[in-house]
N, C-alpha and C positions, 0 to 999 in steps of 0.2 A: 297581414290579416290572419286572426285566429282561424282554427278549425271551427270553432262553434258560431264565429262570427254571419257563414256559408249558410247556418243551419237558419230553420222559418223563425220568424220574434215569437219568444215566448209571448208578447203580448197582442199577437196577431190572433183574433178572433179564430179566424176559417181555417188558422194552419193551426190552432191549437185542439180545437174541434176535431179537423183531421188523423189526427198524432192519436186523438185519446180515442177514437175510433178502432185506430190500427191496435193498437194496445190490450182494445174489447176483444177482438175479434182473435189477435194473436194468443191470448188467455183461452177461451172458449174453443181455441182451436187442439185443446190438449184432450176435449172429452170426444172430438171426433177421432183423435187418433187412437183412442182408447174402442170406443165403437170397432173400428176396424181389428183390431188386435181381437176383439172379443167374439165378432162374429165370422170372423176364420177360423177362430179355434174350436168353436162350434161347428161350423161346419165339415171342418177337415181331419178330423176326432178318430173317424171312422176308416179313412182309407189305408192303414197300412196294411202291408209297409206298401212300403213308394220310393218311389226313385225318382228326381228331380232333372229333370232334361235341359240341357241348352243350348243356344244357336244362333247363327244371325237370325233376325225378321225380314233382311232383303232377298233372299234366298228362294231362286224361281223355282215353281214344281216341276221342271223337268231335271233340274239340276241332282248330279249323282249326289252330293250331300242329301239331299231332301229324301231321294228314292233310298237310303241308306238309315235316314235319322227314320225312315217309315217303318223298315221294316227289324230296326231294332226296338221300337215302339212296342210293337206285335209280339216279339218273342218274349218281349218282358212283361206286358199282359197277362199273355196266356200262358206265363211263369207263376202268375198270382200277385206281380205287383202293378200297382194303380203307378200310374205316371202323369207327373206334373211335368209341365210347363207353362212358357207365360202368357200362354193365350191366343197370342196373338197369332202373325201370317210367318211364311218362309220355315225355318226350322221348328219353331212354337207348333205350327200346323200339322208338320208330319208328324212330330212326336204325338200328338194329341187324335191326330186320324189313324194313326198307327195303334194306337193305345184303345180309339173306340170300335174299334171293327175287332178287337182280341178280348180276352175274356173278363179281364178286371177295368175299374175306371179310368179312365179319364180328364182329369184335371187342369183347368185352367186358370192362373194367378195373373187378372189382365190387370192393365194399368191406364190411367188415364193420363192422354198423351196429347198434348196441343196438334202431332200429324205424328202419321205413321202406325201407333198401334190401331188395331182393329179386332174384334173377337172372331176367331173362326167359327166355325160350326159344329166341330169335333168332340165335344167338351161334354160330361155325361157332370161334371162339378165345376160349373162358372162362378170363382169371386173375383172381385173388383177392388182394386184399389186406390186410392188416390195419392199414394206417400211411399218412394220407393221403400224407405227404410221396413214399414212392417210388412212390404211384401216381402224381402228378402228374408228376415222373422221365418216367415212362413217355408220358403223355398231349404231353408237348414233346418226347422225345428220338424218338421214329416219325413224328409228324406232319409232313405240307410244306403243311400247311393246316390253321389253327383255322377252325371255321365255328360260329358262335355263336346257338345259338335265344334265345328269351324264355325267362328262367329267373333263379331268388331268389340267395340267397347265395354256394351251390357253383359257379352261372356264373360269377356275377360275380368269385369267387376264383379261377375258372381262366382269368377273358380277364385278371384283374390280374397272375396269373401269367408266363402268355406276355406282356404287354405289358412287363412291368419286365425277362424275360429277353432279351428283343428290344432296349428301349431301351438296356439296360447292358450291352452285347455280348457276352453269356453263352449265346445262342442265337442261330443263324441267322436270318437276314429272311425270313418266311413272311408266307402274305396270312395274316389276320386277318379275317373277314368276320365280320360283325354282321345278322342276317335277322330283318326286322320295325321297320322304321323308324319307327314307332308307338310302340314298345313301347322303344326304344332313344335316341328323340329328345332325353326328359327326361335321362339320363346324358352324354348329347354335350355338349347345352348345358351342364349344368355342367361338363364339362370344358373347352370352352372358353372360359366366360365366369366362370367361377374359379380354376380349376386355372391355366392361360393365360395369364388377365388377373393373376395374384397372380403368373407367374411362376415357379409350382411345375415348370414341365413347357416343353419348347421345343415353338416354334410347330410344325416338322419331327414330334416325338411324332401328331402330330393323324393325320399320315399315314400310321401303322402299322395304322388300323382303316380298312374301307371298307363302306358299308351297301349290302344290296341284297334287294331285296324277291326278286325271281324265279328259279328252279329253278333252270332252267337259264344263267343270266346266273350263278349262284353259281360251275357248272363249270367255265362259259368264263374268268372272272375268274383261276381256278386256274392252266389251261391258259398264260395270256397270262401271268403272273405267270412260270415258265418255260419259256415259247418259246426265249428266246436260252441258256437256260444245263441244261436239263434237269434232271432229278428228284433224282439223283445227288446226296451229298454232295464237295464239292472236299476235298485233305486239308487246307486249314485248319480247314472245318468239321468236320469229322470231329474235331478236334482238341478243337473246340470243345467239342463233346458230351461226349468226358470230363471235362468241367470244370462239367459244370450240376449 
């Protein structure tokens, strides 16, 4: 039996109806994703710079993560930078409760989730997405700072993210900070004792992440990172950004 054999009869009425449906819909579904592209960029115009927070969402408020991703929220506020996160609860939260009680915004990039996300309250700039791909857009094209909590999968897909845009010159060089040396030591080693050693990645790669346990040693890192060149996009990078 063919592969196509499996597939509905072309000459089937209500499965060809169906097909040319999906077809409609899958076409028209390019001007929504354009919408969204268009009105985050609108909206999020204004906040730099910013620094882009991340973390688990199962992450209970008493947990030292939580109490830690808070109060490095805070200092980087009322540093003068607005901070993103995704919105949502667990780490999303403290970042964003941390960030509204200090002196610059607040930002939340939520997502719509069959279970599990949910909007906090924290949020002084709530956009919504439906498509992770342009939220992610969002979370690299505002940021002049990843700062990375203890967190499962969505972290880890967003420091792979910034890290392959970084290596393959499709994004500007931003510090990258990794908080919780602990919780982060197990992924280091195997990168450099696989990743490395196998030659998938240049020795240089190693130095686009850098760990640091404390608060305020997170802001300072930022600050030093540009001292000689300031916050500012130059116009290549500017350049750049339309192209991620």
């Amino acid at each position: 039996m063919s592969a196509h054999s499996k597939l509905p009869s072309d000459t089937d009425p209500a499965a060809m109806a169906a097909t040319q449906a999906y077809r409609s819909r899958e076409a028209w579904r390019v001007f929504e994703i354009m919408s969204e592209f268009v009105e985050a960029t609108e909206r999020l115009q204004a906040i730099q710079p910013a620094v882009s927070l991340f973390g688990s969402a199962r992450t209970p408020r008493d947990h030292p993560y939580y109490k830690l991703t808070e109060e490095i929220a805070r200092l980087l506020s009322d540093a003068g930078f607005s901070v993103i996160s995704g919105g949502g609860p667990g780490i999303m939260e403290a970042a964003n409760k941390g960030a509204f009680h200090g002196k610059s915004p607040s930002v939340g990039l939520n997502i719509q989730l069959p279970h599990e996300q949910h909007g906090n309250p924290y949020q002084d700039v709530s956009q919504t997405f439906r498509h992770f791909f342009a939220r992610k857009v969002m979370f690299v094209k505002n940021a002049t700072a990843y700062v990375v909590m203890p967190g499962g999968f969505g972290t880890i897909d967003e420091l792979s993210e910034a890290l392959t845009l970084i290596q393959t010159g499709k994004s500007r060089k931003m510090p990258i900070i990794l908080v919780g040396s602990a919780f982060w030591s197990g992924l280091l080693d195997w990168i450099r004792n696989t990743l490395l050693a196998e030659g998938m990645i240049n020795p240089s790669d190693l130095d686009l992440m850098q760990v640091i346990d404390e608060p305020k040693a997170v802001v300072d890192a930022i600050f030093n990172f540009y001292e000689t060149r300031g916050f500012g996009l130059s116009p290549a990078e500017r350049e750049m950004q339309l192209s991620l």
